[in-house]
VOSETI-554334 format. One record per residue (C-alpha): x, z, y; residue in three letters; residue number from 1. Coordinates in steps of 0.1 Angstrom, whole numbers, plus 5000, padded with zeros to 4 digits. Last residue first. Layout:
X | Z | Y | rest | nr
X | Z | Y | ALA | NUM
...
***
This chain:
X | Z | Y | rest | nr
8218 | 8727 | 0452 | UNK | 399
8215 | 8710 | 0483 | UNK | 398
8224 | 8726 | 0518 | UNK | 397
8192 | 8725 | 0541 | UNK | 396
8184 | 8699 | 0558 | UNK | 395
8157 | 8685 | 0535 | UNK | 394
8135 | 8715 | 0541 | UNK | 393
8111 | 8695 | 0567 | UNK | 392
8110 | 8665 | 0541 | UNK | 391
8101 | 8689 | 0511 | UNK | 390
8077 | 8702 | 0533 | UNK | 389
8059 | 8667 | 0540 | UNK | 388
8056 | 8659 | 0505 | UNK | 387
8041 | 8692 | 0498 | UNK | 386
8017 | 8675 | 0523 | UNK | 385
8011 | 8644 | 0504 | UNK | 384
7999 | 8664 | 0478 | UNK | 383
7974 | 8681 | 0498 | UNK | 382
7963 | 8643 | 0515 | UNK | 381
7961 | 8635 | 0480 | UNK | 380
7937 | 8661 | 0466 | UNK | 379
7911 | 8660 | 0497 | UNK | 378
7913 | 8620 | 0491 | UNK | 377
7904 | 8626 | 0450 | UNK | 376
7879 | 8654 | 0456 | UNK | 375
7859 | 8639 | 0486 | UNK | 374
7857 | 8602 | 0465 | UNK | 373
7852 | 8567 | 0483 | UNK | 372
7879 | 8545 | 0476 | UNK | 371
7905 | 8540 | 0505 | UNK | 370
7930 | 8565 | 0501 | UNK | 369
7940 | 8560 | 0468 | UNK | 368
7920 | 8528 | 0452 | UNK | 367
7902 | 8545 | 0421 | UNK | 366
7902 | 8540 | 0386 | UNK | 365
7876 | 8524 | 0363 | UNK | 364
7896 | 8511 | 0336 | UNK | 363
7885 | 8473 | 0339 | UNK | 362
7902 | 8450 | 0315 | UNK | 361
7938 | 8441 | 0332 | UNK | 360
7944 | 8410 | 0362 | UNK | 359
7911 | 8410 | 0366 | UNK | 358
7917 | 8411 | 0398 | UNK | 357
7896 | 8444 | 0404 | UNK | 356
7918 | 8458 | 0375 | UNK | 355
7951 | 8452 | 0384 | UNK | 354
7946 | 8463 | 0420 | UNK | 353
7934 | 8496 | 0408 | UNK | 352
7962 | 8497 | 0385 | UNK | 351
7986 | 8493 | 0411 | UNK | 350
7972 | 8517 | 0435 | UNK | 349
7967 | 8545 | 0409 | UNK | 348
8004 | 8536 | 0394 | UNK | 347
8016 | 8539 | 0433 | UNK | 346
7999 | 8573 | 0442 | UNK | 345
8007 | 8592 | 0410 | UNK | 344
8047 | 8581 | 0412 | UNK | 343
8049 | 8593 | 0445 | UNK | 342
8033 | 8627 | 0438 | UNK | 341
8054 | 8629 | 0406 | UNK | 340
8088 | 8614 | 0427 | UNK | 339
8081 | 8644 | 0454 | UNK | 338
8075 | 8669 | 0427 | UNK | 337
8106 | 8662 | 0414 | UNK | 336
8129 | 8661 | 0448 | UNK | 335
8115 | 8694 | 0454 | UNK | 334
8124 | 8706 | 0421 | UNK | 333
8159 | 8692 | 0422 | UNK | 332
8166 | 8710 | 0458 | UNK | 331
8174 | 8700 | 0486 | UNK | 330
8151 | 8667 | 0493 | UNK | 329
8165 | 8637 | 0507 | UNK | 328
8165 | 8617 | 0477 | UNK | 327
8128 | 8629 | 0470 | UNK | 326
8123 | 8619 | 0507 | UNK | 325
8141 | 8582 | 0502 | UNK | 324
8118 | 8582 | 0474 | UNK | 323
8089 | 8587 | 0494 | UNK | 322
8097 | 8566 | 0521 | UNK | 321
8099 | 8534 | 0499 | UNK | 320
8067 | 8545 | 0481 | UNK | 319
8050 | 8546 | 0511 | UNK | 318
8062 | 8518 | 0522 | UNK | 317
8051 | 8498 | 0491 | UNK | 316
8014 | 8513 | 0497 | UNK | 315
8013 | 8500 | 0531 | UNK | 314
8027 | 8465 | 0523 | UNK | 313
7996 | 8463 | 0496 | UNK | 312
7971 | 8474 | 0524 | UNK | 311
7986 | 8447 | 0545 | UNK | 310
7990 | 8422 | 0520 | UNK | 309
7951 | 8426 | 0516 | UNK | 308
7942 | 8420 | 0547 | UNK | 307
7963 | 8387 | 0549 | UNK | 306
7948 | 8376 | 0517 | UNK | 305
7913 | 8380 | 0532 | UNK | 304
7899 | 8411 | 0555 | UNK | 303
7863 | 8410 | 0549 | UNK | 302
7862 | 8397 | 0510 | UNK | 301
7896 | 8411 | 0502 | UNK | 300
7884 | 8443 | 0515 | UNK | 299
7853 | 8442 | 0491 | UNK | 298
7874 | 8436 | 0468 | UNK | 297
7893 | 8466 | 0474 | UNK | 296
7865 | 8486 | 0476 | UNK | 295
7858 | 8476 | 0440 | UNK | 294
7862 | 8514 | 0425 | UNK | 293
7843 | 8532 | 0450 | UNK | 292
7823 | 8521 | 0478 | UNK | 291
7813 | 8484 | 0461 | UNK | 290
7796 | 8505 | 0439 | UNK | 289
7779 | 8475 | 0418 | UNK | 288
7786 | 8441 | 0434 | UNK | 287
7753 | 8420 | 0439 | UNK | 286
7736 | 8446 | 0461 | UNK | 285
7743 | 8432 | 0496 | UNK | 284
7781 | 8441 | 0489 | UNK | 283
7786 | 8407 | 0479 | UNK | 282
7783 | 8391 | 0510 | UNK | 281
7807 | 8410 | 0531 | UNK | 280
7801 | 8405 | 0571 | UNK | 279
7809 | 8446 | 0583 | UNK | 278
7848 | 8435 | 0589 | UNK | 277
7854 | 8398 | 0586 | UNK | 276
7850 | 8364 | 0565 | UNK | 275
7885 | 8370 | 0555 | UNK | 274
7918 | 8356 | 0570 | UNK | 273
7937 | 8337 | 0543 | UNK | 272
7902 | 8330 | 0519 | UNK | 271
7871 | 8358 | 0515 | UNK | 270
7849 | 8340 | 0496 | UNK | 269
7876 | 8340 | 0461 | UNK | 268
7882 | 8379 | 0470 | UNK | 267
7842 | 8383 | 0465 | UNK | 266
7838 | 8364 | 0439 | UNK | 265
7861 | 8372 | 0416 | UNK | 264
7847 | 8409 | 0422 | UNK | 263
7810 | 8398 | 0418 | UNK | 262
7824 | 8386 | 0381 | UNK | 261
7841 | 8418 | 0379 | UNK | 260
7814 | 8437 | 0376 | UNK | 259
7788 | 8411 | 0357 | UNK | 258
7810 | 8410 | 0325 | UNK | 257
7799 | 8446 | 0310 | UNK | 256
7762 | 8427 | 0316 | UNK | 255
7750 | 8396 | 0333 | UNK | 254
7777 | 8374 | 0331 | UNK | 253
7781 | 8387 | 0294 | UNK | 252
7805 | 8359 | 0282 | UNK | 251
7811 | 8352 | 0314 | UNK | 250
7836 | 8381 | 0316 | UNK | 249
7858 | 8358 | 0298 | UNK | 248
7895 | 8372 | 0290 | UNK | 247
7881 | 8407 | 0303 | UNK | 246
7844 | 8406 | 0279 | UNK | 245
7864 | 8394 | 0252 | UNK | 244
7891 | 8421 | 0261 | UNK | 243
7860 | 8445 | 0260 | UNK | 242
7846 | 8433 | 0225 | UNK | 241
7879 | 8438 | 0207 | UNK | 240
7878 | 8474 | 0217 | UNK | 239
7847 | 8474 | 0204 | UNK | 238
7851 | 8461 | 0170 | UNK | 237
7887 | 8484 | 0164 | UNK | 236
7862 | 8509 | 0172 | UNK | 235
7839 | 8496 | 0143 | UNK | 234
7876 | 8488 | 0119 | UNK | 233
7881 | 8529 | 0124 | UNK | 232
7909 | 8537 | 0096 | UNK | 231
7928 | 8502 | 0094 | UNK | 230
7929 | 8493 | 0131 | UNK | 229
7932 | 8532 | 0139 | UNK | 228
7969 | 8535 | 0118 | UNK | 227
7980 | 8499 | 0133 | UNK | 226
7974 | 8513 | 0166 | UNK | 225
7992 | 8550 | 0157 | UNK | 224
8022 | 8530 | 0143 | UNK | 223
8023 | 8514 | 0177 | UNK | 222
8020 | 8544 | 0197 | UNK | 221
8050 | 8563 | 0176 | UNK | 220
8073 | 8532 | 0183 | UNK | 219
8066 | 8535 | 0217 | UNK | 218
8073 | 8570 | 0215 | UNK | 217
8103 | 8566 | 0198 | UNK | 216
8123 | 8543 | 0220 | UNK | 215
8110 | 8567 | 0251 | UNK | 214
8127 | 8595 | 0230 | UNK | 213
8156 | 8573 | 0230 | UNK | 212
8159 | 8570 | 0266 | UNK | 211
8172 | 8609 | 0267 | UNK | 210
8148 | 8629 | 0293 | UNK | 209
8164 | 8630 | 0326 | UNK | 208
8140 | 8644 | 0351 | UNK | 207
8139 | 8604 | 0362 | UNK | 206
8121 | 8597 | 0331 | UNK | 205
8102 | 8626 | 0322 | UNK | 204
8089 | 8628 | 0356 | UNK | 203
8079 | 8587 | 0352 | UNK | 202
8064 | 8597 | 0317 | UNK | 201
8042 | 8626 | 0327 | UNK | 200
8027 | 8601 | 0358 | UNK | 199
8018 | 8577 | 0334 | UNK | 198
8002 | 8598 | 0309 | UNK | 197
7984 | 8616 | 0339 | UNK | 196
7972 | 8580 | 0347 | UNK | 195
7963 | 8570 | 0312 | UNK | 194
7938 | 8602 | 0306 | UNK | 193
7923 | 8598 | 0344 | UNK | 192
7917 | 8561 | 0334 | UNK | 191
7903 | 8570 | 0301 | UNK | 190
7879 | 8601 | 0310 | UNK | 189
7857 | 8610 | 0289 | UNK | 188
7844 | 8643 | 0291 | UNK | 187
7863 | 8647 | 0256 | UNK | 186
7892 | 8622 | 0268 | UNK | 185
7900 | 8644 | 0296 | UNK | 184
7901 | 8677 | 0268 | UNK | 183
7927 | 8656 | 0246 | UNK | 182
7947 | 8640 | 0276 | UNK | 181
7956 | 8675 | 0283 | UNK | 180
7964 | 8688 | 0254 | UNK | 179
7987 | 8664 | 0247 | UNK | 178
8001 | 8661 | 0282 | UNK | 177
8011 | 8696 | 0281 | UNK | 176
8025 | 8694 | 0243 | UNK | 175
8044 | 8665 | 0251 | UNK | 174
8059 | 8681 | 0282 | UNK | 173
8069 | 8711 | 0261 | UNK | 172
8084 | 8688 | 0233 | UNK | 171
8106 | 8663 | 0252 | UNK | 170
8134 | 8671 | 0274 | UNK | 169
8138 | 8709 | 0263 | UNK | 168
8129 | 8714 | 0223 | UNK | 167
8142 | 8669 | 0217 | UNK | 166
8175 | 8679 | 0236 | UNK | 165
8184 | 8651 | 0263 | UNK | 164
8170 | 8678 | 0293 | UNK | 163
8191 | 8708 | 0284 | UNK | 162
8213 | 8707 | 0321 | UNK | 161
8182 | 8708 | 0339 | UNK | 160
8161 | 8728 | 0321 | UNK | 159
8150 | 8754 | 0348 | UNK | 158
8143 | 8718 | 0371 | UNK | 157
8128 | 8703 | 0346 | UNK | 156
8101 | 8733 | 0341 | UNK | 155
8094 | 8735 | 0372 | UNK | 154
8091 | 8696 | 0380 | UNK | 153
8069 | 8697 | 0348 | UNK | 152
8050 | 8726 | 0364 | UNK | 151
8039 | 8711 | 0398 | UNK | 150
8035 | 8677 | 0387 | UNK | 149
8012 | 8685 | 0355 | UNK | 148
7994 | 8704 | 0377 | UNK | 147
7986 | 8684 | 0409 | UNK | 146
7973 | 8655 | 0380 | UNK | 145
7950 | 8684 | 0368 | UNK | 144
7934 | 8691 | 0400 | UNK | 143
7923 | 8657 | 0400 | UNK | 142
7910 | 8657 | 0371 | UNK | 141
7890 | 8689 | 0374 | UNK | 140
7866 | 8665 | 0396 | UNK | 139
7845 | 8679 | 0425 | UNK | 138
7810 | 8678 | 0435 | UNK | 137
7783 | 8679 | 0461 | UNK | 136
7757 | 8708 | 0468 | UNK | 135
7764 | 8744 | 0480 | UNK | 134
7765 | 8762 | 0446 | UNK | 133
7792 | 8728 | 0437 | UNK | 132
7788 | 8709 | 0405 | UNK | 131
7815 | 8701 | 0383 | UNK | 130
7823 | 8661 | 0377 | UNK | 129
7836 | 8644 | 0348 | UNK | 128
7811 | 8650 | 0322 | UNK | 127
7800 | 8613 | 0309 | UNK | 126
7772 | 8594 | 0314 | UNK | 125
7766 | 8588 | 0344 | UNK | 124
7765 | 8626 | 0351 | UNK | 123
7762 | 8646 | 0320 | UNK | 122
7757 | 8685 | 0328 | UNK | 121
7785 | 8703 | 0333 | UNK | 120
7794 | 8722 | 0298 | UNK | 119
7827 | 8699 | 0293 | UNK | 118
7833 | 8702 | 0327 | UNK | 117
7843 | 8737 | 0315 | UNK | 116
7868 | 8730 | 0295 | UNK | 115
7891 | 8706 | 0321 | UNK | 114
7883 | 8735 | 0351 | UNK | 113
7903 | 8757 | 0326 | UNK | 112
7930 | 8737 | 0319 | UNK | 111
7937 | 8729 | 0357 | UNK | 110
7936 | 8770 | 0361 | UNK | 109
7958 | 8772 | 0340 | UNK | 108
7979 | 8748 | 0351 | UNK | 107
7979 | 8762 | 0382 | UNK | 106
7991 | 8797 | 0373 | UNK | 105
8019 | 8782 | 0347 | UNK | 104
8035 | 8765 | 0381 | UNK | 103
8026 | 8796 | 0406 | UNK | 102
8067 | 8806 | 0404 | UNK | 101
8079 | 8772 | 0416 | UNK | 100
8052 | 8763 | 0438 | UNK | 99
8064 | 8790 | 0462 | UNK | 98
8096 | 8762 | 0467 | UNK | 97
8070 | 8744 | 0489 | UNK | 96
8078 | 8762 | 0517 | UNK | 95
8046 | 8759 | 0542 | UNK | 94
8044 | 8739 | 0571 | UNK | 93
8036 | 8702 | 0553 | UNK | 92
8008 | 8727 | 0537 | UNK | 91
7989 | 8733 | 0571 | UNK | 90
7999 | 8693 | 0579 | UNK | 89
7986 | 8681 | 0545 | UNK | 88
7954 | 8708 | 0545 | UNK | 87
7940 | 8698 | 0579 | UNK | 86
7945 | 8659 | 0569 | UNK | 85
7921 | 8668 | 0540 | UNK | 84
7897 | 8686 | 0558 | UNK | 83
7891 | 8659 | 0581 | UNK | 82
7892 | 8633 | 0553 | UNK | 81
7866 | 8654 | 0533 | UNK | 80
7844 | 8655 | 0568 | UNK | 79
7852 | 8611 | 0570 | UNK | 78
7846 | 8608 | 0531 | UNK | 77
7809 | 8628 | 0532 | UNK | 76
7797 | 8612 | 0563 | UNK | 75
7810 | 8576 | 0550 | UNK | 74
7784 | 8583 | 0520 | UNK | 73
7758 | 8588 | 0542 | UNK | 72
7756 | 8569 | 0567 | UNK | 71
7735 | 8543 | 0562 | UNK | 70
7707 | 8566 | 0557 | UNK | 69
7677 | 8558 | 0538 | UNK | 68
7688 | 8572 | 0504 | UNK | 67
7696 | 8545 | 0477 | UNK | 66
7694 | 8512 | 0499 | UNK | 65
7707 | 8526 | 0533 | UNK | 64
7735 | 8537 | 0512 | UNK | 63
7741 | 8509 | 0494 | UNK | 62
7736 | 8489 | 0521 | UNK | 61
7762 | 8509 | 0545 | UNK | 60
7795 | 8517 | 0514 | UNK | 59
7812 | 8490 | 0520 | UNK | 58
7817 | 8486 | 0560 | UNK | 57
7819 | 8527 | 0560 | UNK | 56
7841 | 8529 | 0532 | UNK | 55
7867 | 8503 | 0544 | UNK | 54
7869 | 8520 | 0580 | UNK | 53
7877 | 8554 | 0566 | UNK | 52
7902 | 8537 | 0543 | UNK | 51
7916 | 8521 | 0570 | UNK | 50
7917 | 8558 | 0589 | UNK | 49
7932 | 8572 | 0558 | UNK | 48
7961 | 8547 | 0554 | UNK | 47
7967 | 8551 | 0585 | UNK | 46
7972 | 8586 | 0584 | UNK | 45
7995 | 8585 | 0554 | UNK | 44
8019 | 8556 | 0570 | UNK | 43
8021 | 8585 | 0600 | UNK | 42
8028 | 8610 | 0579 | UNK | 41
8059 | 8591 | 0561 | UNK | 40
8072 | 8576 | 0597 | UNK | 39
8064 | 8617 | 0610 | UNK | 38
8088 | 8637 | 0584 | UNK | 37
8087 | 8670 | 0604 | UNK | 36
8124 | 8686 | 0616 | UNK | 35
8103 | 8706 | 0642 | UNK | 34
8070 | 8703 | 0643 | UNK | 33
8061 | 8736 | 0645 | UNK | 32
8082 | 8746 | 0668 | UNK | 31
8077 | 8778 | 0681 | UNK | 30
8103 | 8794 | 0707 | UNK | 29
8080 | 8786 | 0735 | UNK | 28
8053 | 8807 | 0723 | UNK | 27
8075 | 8841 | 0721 | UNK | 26
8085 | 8830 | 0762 | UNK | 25
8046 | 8825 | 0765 | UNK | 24
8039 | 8857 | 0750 | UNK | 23
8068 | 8876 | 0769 | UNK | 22
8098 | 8892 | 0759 | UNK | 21
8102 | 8927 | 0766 | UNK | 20
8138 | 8937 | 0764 | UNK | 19
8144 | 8965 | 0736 | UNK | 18
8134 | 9004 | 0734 | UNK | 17
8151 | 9022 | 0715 | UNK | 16
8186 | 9003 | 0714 | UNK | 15
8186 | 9012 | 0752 | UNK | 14
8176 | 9043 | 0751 | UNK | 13
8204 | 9052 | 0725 | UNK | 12
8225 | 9034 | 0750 | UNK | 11
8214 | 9057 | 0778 | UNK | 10
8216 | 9085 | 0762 | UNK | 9
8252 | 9078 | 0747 | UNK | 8
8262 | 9073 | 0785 | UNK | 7
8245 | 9105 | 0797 | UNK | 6
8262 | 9126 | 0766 | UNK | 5
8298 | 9114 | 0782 | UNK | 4
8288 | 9122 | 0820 | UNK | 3
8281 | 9152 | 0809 | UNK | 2
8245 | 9170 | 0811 | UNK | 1
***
């Protein structure tokens, strides 16, 4: 062989066959938590181990009371907790521009959780809840918020530069929330129905719908009001009958007033510094489901006003990180989904606050992170994960 034809062997061999590099030398090159958003992370896992806390100090006579075991509903929330921080820093790895293309996927499979609640079997009343084949349950709802997100931040984002027109910056979100709101209201579901409402019109707004559509809207809702005051005068009765009950819950101190009579109570006990943790009063029976909906009286109660600026404080920087995320974010449909998450978290918070200081009638909506629920914390830590990838992928160029 020529000197020529052993040079071309040995770079052909060379090319063939490259370096070796080792297992620990391929390990060392991963970074998984490189570029990773950890002030907003680290807001979210407090958040969750307060909660955590919260439900266990609220939730032990009840539980002792209904099944025996003072553990149980803490048992449930810390293993849905688990899971849930799992999923947010799983997801937080993931590009969240695959999103994009499963949008109409999602919601379809939102919708069709939505119809066949309808078919559960009633639970307190009302058919919010599917049933799991290995015990527990989950709401649709919750899913549905996710959906709504995900596609009108999709949808926004392919109509960018068409968003004032009535056919790109109004109808197609209308007719989501529409239909929507109509099968949540079937089960029913009123607070689910005005947060998804909520969340729908803060997208809509920053996504760049024209103001005058807002203008009209309102106008719309009003017409509608006077319409059902002079078509349905018996609902017109009821709703009259709550804001009686909300203006004076005294009224029926031991019925639909009772609730947030305990509530008064127990924020009125608990004074600057709180009576503290474990030593609540009202959660001896006298406030219903002091675990869910009124844990943050319950908080109030143990914790006092300076407890409760804390959580409050908590949920203002998360919404301060957020947005600077969805500032951040390189794309406009990243930036989207990040204001809808946002925007999902804070109106929750608010109106859960609202309503256990009787400050609105009682909706009966949950306190994110802290009220007891698998579904709804599983749901938010997700969502608070696409969060996190948006964050990881701010560095690249913005389009």
């Amino acid at each position: 062989m020529s000197e020529m034809a052993r040079k071309r062997y040995r770079v052909k061999s060379s090319r063939a066959k490259p370096e070796h590099v080792s297992l620990r030398a391929r390990l060392a090159q991963v970074r998984p938590f490189e570029n990773f958003e950890w002030p907003f992370a680290v807001i979210v896992l407090i958040m969750v181990a307060f909660g955590l806390v919260m439900v266990f100090s609220a939730s032990y006579v009840t539980a002792y009371y209904r099944f025996g075991d003072s553990f149980n509903f803490i048992r449930k929330q810390a293993l849905f907790g688990f899971l849930g921080v799992c999923a947010m820093f799983i997801i937080a790895h993931i590009d969240y521009r695959c999103l994009y293309k499963w949008a109409f996927a999602i919601m379809g499979f939102a919708l069709l959780l939505l119809v066949v609640v309808l078919f559960m079997p009633d639970i307190s009343n009302a058919h919010r809840w599917i049933t799991l084949p290995f015990g527990g349950t989950f709401q649709p709802s919750e899913i549905a918020k996710f959906a709504v997100i995900v596609l009108f931040a999709r949808i926004m984002t392919a109509n960018a530069d068409k968003m004032k027109r009535f056919q790109y910056g109004v109808l197609p979100f209308a007719l989501i929330l529409g239909l929507i709101v109509a099968l949540m209201l079937l089960e029913p579901h009123l607070s689910g129905s005005v947060l998804i409402l909520s969340i729908g019109a803060t997208m809509m707004f920053v996504g760049g719908t024209s103001l005058i559509w807002f203008a009209i809207a309102v106008g719309g809702a009003v017409a509608a009001i006077v319409c059902v005051i002079v078509m349905f005068p018996d609902l017109v009765w009821y709703a009259a009958s709550r804001l009686e009950y909300w203006i004076d819950p005294f009224s029926d101190a031991l019925g639909k007033g009772h609730q947030t009579i305990q509530s008064m109570y127990a924020i009125s006990s608990g004074g600057l510094f709180g009576v503290g943790i474990g030593n609540s009063a009202q959660k001896y029976l006298y406030l219903p489901e002091p675990h869910n909906d009124f844990i943050f009286a319950i908080l109030c109660e143990e914790l006092g006003f300076i407890g409760a600026l804390l959580v409050i404080f908590l949920f203002i920087a998360l919404l301060i990180r957020g947005l600077q995320i969805s500032f951040q974010a390189a794309d406009r449909f990243g930036a989207l989904m990040v204001v809808g998450i946002i925007a999902q978290i804070t109106v929750q918070a608010v109106l859960n606050i609202a309503v256990v200081t009787n400050t609105i009638p009682n909706t009966g909506i949950s306190l994110p992170f802290f009220s007891y629920g698998g579904t709804s914390l599983f749901m938010l830590l997700s969502e608070t994960g696409v969060v996190l990838s948006v964050a990881r992928h701010s560095g690249v160029k913005k389009t």
